[in-house]
C-alpha angles and dihedrals in degrees: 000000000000115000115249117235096181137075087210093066107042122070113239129206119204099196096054102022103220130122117247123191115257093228127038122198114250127220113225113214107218124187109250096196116349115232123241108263112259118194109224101196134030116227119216123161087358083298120124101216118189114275095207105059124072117282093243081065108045096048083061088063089069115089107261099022122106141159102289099041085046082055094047093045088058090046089046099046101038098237119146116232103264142144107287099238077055093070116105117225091261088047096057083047095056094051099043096049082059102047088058083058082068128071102236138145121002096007094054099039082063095044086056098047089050091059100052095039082062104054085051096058092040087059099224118146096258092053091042090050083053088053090041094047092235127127121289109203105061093277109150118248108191081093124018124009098110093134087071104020094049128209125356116271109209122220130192119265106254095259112221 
């Protein structure tokens, strides 16, 4: 490196007053060998479900399908239960076809809202207790309940 006879050119720092070079040299990092591309997640449903746990499991990670209907797609598909990195590219297919048989995700979540949502305009118990935050399906509510209920409201003890 060539030695720097001007101020102009060197960096100066005033709090430890010593001279640093204005340009530094910079390492390029270049691939030696690039890896095979592993997919990490299977999407199904625009939903990434793990690749490493067995498919019976994964499928349960999607909204609306649970143990028994994972059970019934594999039935229905003809996949064996594997790992899911195990799958072959038909297999996914298969599985994924089926799954759009079913009302999950998005689609559910709405279903779910508009009934309730109409239970709530029609004005029956069950719609009022979803307005007032209280249990819907006949739990008492004099103990427990705090999921729905929140936290405990204290109120003062009756004076004599």
């Amino acid at each position: 490196m060539a030695m720097f006879s001007t101020m102009q050119s060197l960096n100066t720092r005033a709090s430890f007053g010593r001279a640093m070079p204005a340009v530094r040299p910079v390492q390029v990092a270049v691939p030696r060998s690039r890896m095979p591309l592993k997919v990490q997640n299977l999407r199904v449903n625009n939903v990434e479900i793990p690749n490493s746990k067995k498919v019976e499991i994964s499928l349960q990670y999607i909204y609306g399908i649970g143990s028994t209907t994972a059970k019934a797609i594999l039935r229905n598909t003809g996949v064996e239960n594997k790992r899911c990195y195990e799958l072959n590219e038909e297999e996914i297919n298969k599985i994924r076809e089926e799954v759009g048989n079913y009302t999950t995700e998005a689609d559910l979540r709405r279903v779910v809202s508009q009934n309730i949502k109409r239970l709530k305009d029609i004005g029956c118990y069950r719609g009022r207790r979803h307005i007032m935050g209280l249990p819907v399906r006949g739990q008492r509510t004099k103990t427990n309940a705090r999921t729905r209920k929140g936290k405990p409201k204290t109120v003062a003890g009756k004076k004599k």
